[in-house]
C-alpha positions as CSV (number, residue, x, y, z in Angstrom):
1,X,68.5,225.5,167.9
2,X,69.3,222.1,168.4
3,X,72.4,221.8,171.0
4,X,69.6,224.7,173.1
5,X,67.1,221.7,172.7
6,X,69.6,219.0,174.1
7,X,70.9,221.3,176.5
8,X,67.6,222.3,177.9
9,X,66.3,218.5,177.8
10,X,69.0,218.0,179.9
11,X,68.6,220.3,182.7
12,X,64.5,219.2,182.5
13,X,65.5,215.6,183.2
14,X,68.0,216.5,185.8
15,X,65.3,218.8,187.5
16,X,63.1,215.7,187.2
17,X,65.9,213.3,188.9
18,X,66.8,216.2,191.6
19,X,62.8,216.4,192.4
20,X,62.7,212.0,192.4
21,X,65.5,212.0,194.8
22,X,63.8,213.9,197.5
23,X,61.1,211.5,197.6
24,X,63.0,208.8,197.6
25,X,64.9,210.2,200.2
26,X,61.6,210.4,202.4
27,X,60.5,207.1,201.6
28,X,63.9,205.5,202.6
29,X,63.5,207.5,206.1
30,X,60.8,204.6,206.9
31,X,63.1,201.6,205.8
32,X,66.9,202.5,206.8
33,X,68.1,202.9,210.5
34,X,69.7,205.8,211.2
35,X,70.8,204.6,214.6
36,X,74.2,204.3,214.3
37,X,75.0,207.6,212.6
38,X,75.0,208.6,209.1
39,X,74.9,206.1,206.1
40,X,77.6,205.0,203.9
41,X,75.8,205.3,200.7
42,X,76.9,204.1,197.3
43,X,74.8,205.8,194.3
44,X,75.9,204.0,190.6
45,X,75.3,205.1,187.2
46,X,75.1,208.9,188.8
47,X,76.0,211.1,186.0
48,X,76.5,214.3,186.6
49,X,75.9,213.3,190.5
50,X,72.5,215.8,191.0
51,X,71.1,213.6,192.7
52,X,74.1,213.7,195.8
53,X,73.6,216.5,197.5
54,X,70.2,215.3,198.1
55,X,71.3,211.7,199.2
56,X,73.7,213.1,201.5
57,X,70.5,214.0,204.0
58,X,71.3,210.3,204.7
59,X,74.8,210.1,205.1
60,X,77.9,210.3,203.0
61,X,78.0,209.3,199.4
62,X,80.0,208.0,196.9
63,X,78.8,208.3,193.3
64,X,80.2,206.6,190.3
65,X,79.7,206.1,186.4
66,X,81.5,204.4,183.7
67,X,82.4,207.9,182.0
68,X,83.4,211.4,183.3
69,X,79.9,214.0,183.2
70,X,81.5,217.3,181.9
71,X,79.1,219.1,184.5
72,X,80.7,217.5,187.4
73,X,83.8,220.0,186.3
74,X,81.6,223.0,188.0
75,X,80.3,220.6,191.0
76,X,81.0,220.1,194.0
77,X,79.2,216.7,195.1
78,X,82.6,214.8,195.2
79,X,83.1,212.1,195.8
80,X,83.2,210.6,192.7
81,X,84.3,207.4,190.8
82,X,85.1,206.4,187.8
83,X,83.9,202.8,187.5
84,X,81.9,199.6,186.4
85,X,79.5,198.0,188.5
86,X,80.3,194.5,188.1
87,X,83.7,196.0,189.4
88,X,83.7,197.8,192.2
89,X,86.9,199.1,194.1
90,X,85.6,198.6,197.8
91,X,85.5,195.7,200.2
92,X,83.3,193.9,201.0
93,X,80.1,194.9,203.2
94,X,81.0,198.4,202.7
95,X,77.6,200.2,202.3
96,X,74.3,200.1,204.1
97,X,72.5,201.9,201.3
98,X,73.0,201.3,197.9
99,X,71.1,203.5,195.2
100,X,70.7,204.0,191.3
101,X,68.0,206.0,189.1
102,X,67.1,204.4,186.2
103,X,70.0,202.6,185.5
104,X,69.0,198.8,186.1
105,X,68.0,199.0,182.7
106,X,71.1,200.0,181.5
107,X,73.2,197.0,182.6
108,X,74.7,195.1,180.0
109,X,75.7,192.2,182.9
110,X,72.7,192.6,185.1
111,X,73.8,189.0,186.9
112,X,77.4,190.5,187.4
113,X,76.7,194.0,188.3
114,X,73.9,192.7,190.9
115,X,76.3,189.9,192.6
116,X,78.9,192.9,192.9
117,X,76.2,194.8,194.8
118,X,75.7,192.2,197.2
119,X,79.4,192.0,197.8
120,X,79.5,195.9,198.8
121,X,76.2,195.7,200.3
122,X,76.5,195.1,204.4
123,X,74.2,192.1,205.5
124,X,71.2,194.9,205.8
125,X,71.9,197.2,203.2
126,X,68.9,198.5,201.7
127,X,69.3,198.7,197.8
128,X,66.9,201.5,196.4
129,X,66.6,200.9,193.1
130,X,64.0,203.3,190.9
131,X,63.2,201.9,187.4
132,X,60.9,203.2,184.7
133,X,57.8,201.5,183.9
134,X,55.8,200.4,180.6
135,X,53.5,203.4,181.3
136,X,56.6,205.5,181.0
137,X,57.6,203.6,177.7
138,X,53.7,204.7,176.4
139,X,54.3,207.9,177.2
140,X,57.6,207.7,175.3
141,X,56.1,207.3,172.0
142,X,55.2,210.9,171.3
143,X,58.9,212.0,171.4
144,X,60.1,209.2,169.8
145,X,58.4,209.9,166.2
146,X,59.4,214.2,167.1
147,X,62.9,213.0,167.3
148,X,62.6,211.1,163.7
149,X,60.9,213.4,162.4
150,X,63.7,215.7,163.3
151,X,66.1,213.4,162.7
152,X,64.5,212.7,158.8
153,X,64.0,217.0,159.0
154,X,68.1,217.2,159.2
155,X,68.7,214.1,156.8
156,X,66.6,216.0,154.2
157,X,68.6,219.5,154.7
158,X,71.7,218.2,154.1
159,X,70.7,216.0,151.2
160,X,69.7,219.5,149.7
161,X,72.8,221.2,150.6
162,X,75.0,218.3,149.7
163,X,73.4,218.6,145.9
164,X,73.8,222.4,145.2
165,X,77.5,221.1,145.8
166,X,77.4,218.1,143.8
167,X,75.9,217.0,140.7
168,X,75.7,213.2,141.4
169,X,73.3,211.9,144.2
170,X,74.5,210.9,147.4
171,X,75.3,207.5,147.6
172,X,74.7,205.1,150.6
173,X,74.1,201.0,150.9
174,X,70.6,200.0,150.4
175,X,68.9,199.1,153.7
176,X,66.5,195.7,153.5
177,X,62.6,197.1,155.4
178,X,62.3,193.7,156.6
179,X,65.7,193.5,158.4
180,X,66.2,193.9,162.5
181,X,67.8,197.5,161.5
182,X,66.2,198.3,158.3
183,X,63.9,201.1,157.2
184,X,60.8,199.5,158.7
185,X,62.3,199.8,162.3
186,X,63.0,203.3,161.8
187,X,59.4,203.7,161.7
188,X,58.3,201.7,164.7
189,X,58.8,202.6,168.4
190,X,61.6,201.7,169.9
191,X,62.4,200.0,173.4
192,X,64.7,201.4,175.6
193,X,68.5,200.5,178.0
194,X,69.8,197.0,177.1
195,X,66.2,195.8,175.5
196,X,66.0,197.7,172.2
197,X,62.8,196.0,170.9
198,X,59.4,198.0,171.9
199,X,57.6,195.2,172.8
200,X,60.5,193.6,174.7
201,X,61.0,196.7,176.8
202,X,57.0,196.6,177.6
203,X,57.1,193.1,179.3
204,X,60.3,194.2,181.2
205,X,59.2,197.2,182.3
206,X,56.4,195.1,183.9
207,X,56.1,195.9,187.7
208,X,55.7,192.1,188.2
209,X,58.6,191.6,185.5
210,X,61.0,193.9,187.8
211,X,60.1,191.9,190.9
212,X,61.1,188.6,189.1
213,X,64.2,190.4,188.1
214,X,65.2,191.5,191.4
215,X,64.0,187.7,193.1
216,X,66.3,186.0,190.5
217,X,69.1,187.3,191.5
218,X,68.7,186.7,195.2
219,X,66.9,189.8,196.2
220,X,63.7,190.3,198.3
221,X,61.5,193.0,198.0
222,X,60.7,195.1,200.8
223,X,59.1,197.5,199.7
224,X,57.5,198.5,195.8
225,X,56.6,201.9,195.4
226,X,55.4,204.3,192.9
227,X,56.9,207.5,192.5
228,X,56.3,209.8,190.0
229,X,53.9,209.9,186.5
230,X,55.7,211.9,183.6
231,X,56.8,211.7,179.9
232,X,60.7,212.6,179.2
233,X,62.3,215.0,178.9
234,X,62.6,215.6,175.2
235,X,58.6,216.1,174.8
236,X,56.6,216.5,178.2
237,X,53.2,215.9,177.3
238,X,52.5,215.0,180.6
239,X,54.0,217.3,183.7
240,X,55.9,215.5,186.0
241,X,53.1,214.7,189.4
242,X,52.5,212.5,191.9
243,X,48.7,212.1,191.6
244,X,48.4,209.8,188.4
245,X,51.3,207.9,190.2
246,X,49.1,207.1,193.0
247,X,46.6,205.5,191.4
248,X,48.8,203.4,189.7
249,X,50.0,205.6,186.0
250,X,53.2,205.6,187.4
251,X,56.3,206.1,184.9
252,X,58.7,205.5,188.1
253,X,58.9,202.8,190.9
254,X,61.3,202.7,193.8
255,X,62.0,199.0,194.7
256,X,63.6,198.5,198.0
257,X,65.4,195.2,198.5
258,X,67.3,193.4,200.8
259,X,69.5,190.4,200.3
260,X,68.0,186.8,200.3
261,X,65.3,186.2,197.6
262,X,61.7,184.7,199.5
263,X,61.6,181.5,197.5
């Protein structure tokens, strides 16, 4: 029962990514020229690259990832490259679009991994860059405490099996409740990417925080829109929709940037 539940969160979130990229492709229609033929378009942190064969609309593309999707085995939407952001193996002023799907928060070197997109980036490259909100974080919560309950659920059964095998308790190091990664953390919500703290991951997820983000490291923002309202994959007690997202309950924004931060 539970690899089916993985499995099927996984196709549910790449449904949801598949169904984010064709509106960001229609949105990006308004904002990059198509005057001089098709786009060289660089998508990072792809995964299993669904969202290519819907970026392609635009021009060519050329996912990557720091790891090696199994699913990409029975794809077809090469290219695709095995590498890290703050790395990349092109020259510079490479791409005129450059695009990633909630991944920003996933950086570990955001100031490194942003500079290297400049690099790549021709002097009007467009970076599309969809990030989740603190509405989505909210919305979060529900599936958080199912997957510790579960998680507690699957603790429990083996505990029981381990003792009609044993006749001493299982032994483990006492965890401190008042420590970072003690027992009282197991209980609270958690944050989410690179800021692991709930409350941290709230401010960040800011709309205004994102826009400081992106002006700090020498971005301006052309565009902010929202996208789409949903809850993840793992518990969807919200269907994915447009219609909460325009009026502002949006659990996904596009940002659309250009080089050179307004001071």
């Amino acid at each position: 029962m539970w690899p089916r539940t993985i499995r099927g969160e996984a196709k549910q979130r790449e449904l949801k990514r598949t169904k984010e990229a064709r509106i960001l492709v229609d949105l990006l229609r308004r904002h990059v020229s198509q005057d001089r033929g098709p786009l060289q378009i660089f998508e990072f942190g792809a995964g299993a690259a669904s969202q290519a064969s819907v970026m392609r609309k635009l021009g060519s593309v050329f996912s990557s990832d720091v790891y090696i999707d199994p699913r990409l085995r029975s794809t077809t939407t090469a290219p695709f490259l095995l590498c890290d952001v703050a790395r990349c193996p092109f020259s510079e002023a490479t791409f005129d679009l450059i695009f990633s799907n909630h991944v920003i928060e996933h950086l570990d070197r955001p100031a490194e991994s942003l500079r290297e997109l400049q690099r790549i980036g021709k002097p009007e490259c467009v970076y599309a860059l969809a990030v989740p909100t603190s509405v989505w974080l909210v919305l979060s919560i529900p599936c958080q405490y199912r997957d510790k309950a579960l998680n507690l659920w699957m603790r429990f059964t083996r505990h029981i099996s381990s003792d009609s095998h044993t006749s001493g308790p299982l032994t483990s190091a006492p965890e401190d409740p008042a420590s970072p990664s003690g027992l009282l953390r197991k209980f609270l919500p958690h944050g989410h990417g690179v800021y692991p703290l709930f409350g941290e991951s709230l401010m960040r997820f800011r709309a205004r925080a994102w826009r400081a983000m992106f002006r700090a490291h020498g971005f301006r923002v052309i565009a902010d829109v929202p996208v789409l309202c949903y809850a993840p994959a793992g518990w969807p007690i919200i269907p994915t929709n447009r219609t909460l997202a325009r009026v502002g309950l949006c659990s996904s924004r596009l940002f659309l940037l250009k080089k050179g931060a307004v001071r």
